[in-house]
N, C-alpha and C positions, 0 to 999 in steps of 0.2 A: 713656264706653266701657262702664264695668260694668254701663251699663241697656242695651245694645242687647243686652253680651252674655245678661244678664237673659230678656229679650225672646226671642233668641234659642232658648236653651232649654227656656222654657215652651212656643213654638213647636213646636220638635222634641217635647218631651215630650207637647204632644197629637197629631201625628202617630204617636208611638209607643204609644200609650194605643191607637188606632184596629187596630193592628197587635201584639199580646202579644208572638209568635214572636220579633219584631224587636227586640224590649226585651230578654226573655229569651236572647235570643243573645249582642245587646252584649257585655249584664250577664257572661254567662258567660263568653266571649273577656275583657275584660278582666279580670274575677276572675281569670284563668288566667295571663293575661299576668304579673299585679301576681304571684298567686302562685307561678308558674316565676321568673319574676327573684327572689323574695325567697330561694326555695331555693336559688337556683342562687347565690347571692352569698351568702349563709349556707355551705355548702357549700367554696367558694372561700375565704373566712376563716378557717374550720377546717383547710386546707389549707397553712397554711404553717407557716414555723418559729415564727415569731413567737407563733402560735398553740401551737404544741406545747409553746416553754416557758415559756409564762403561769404553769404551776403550778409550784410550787420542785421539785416531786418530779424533775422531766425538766429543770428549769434548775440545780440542785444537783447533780444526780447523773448520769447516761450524757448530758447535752447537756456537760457540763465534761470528760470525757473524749473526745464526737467533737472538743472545739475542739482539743486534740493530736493528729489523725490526717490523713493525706493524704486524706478525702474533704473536710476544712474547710477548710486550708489544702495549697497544691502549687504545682509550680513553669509549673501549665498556668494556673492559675487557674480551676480548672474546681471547681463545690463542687458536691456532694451535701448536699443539706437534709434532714430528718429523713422530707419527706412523699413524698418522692423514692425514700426505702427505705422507707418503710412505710405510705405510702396507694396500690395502684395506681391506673395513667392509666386503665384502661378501664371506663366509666362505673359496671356491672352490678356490677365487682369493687369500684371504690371504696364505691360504696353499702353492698354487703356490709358492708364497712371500715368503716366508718362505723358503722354498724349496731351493730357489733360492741365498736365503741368506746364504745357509750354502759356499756357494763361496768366498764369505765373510770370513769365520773365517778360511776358508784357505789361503787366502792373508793377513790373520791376524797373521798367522801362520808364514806365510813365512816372514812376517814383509814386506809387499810390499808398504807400507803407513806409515810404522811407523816413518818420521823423516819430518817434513818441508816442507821438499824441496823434500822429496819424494811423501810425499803427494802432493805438488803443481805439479810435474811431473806428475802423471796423475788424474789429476784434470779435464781436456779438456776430455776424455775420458770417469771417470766415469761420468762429468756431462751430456757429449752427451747420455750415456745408459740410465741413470735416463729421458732424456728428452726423448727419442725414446718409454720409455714404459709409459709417460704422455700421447704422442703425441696418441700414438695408443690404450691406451681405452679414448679416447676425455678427459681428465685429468678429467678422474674419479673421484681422490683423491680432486681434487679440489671443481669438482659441489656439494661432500656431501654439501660444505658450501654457496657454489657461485654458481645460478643456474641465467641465463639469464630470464627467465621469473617469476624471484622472484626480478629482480632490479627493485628498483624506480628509473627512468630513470628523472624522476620531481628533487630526492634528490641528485643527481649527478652533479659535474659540467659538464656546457655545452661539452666539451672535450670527458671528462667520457662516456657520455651519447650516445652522436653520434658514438663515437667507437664500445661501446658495440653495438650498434641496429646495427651496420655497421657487428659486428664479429659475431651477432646471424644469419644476412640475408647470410651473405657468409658461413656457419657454420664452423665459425673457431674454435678453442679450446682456454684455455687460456693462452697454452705457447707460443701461435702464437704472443702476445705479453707481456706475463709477465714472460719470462726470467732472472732470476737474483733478483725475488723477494721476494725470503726468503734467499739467498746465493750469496756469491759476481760471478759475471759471472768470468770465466778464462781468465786469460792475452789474449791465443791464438782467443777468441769469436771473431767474427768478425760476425756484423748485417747483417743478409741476405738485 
């Protein structure tokens, strides 16, 4: 078999010798192919928990505080994973995301998190940047799961309910008041 297939392709390859364009095209189609699937499954790796907390800084520290909050455990069984709040779905934005994250593995690098108390040092900081890019696409990451005009405003307690109808008429977002609720707030927080 290995000699026909052999055979085979020096075949085609002097049919394609006779014709460049055709070679040249192959070549490029499949480079693109092999190269979209490599990104695209690179990409997708980077996108999960697992991934997220590889490094102790995110598995020591705010991943050991979501595993106590009702996005990690609940009685729907419904979990929010880290890339779930903080990669958007829509391709153009995760890219961004992405992008943006490679700043990330150079403060990874430089070890600017890596100890306790370094990380609690600026904690106040990264959690203000994380909150400034909720705040300004209306927390995005959020409505995939939480949309105001998907609550039972009936199945909520009284509280619940008047707020939200209160946050949907003002058009507030949701960090306008669920800050601190998948990650402890920083010592330095102080409630507007």
């Amino acid at each position: 078999m290995p000699g026909k297939m052999k055979e085979k392709l020096a075949s085609w390859w002097q049919y394609t010798k006779r014709i460049p364009f055709l070679t040249t095209a192959i070549v490029f189609f499949v480079g693109g192919v092999i190269f979209w699937g490599g990104f695209h499954w690179t990409l997708e790796i980077t996108n999960t928990e697992k991934f997220c907390i590889s490094c102790h800084e995110m598995r020591d520290n705010v991943y050991e505080e979501y595993k106590k909050t009702i996005h990690y455990n609940n009685r729907t069984g419904v979990r929010a994973t880290c890339p779930d709040c903080h990669v958007p779905k829509v391709w153009i934005y995760k890219i961004r995301r992405k992008i943006q994250a490679s700043n990330e593995l150079y403060h990874k690098l430089m070890g600017t998190i890596d100890t306790p108390e370094k990380f609690k040092a600026h904690r106040m900081e990264m959690a203000e940047r994380t909150w400034k890019v909720m705040k300004d696409t209306d927390s995005r990451e959020c409505r995939n799961c939480h949309k105001f005009d998907h609550m039972d405003y009936e199945a909520q307690d009284k509280r619940s309910a008047r707020k939200h109808q209160k946050g949907l008429e003002k058009g507030q977002t949701c960090l306008d008041c669920h800050k601190g609720i998948a990650h402890k707030l920083p010592e330095e927080y102080e409630e507007d």
